[in-house]
C-alpha positions as CSV (number, residue, x, y, z in Angstrom):
1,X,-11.0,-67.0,-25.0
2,X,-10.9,-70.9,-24.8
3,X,-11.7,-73.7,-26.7
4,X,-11.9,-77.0,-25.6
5,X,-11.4,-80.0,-28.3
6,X,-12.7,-82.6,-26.0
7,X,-16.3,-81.2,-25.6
8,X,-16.1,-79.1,-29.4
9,X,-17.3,-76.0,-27.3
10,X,-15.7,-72.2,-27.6
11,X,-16.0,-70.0,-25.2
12,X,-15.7,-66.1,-25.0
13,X,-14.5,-64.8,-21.9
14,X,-15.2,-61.3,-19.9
15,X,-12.4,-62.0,-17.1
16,X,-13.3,-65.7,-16.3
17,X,-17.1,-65.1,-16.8
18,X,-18.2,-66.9,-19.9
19,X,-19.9,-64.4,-22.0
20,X,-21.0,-66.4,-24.9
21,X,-20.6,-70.8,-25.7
22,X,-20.0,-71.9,-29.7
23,X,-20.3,-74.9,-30.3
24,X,-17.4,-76.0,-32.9
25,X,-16.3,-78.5,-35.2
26,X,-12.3,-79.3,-35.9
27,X,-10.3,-81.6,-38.3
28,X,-11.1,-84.8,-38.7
29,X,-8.1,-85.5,-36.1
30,X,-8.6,-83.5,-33.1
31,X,-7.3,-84.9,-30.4
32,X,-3.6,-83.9,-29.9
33,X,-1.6,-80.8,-30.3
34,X,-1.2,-80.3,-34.9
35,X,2.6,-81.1,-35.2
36,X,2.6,-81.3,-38.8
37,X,1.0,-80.1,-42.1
38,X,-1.8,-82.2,-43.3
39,X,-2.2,-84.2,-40.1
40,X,-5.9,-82.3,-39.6
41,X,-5.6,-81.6,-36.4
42,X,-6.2,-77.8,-34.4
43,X,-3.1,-76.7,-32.5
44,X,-3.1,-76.8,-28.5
45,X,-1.7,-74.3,-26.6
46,X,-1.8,-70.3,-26.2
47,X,-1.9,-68.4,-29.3
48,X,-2.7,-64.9,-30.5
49,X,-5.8,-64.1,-33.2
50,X,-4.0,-61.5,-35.5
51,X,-5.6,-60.7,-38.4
52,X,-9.5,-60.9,-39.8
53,X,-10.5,-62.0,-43.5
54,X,-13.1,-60.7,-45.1
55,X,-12.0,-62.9,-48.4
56,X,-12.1,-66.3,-47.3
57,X,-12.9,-69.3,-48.9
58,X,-15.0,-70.4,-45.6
59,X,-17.4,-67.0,-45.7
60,X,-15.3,-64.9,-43.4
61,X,-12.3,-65.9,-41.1
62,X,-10.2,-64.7,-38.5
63,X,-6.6,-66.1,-38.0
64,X,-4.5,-68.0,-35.4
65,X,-0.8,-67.5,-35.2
66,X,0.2,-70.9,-35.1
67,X,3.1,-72.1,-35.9
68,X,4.5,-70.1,-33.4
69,X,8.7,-70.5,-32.8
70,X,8.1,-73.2,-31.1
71,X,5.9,-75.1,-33.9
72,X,8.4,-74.5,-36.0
73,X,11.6,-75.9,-33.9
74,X,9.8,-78.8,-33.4
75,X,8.6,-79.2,-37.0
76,X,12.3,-78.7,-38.1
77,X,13.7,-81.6,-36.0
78,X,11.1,-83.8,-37.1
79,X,11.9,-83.0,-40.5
80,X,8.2,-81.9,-41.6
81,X,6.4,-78.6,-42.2
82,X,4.8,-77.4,-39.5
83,X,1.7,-76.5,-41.6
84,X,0.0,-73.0,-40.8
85,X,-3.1,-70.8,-42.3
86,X,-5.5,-72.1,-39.0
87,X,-8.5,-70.2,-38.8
88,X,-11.7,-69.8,-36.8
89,X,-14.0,-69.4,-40.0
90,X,-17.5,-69.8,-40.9
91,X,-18.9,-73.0,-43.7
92,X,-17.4,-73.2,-47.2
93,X,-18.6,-70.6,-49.4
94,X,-22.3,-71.4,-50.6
95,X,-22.7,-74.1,-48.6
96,X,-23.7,-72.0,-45.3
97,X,-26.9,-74.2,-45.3
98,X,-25.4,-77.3,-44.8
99,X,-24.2,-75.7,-41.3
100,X,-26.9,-77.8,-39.6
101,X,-25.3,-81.1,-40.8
102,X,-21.6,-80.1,-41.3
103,X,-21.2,-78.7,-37.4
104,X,-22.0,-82.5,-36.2
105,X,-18.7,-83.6,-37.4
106,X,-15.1,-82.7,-37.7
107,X,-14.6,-81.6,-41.3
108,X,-11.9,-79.0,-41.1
109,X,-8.2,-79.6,-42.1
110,X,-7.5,-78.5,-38.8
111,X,-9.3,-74.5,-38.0
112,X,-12.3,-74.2,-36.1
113,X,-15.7,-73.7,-37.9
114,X,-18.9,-72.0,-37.2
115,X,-21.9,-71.6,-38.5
116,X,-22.1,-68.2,-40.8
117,X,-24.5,-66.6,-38.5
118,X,-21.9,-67.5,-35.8
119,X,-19.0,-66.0,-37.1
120,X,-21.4,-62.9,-37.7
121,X,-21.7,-62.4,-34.2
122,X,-17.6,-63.5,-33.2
123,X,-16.4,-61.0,-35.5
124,X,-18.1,-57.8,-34.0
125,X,-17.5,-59.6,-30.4
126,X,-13.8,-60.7,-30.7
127,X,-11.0,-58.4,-31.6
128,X,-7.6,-58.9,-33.0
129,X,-5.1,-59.3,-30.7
130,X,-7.3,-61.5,-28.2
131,X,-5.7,-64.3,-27.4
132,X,-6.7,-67.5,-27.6
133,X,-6.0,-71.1,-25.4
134,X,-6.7,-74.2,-26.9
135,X,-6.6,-77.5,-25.3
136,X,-8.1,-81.0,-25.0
């Protein structure tokens, strides 16, 4: 799968035939590869989805392995924490409604959002261990 941050789009891949387009919303920082916590922006780069949450505070989540060793090297000789806990999730709990409005702007803290009924559908299409290139 891909996702590109320039045209907030998320695509799921059968080979290199697109099988299904999300559009997506990131932090409010996008453009670049997330070097830091609390800089709100969505890593770039080729990661691995490893786990699903059921539990989220964003109605159901599934998560990216970033930092990866890399991430963190660099983090170190910068002097900063790398940051961590990036998700593709759905809206914040209860506010699945508001998916209309909140999906025309970046509001994450650097994951990448879909609408409820969205991540309905990714989670019985993706599984875990799919990875997962992200790039402006």
């Amino acid at each position: 799968m891909k996702v590109d941050k320039s045209e907030s789009k998320m695509f799921l891949l059968d080979g290199e035939f697109v099988v299904k387009e999300y559009h997506v919303a990131f932090g409010a920082n996008p453009k670049g590869h997330k070097k830091q916590e609390g800089d709100e922006k969505t890593p770039e780069g080729t990661y691995t989805l490893d786990y699903k949450k059921e539990d989220s505070s964003f109605y159901r989540a599934m998560h990216i392995n970033y930092p990866n060793e890399i991430d963190k090297a660099n983090a170190k000789k910068l002097g900063v924490s790398p940051g961590g806990f990036i998700m593709i999730h759905g809206q914040r709990n209860n506010l699945g409604w508001l998916s209309v409005i909140t999906q025309r702007f970046n509001w994450t803290n650097g994951c990448i959002a879909l609408t409820n009924r969205e991540m309905d559908e990714f989670m019985k299409l993706v599984n875990v261990g799919t990875e997962i290139q992200i790039y402006w």
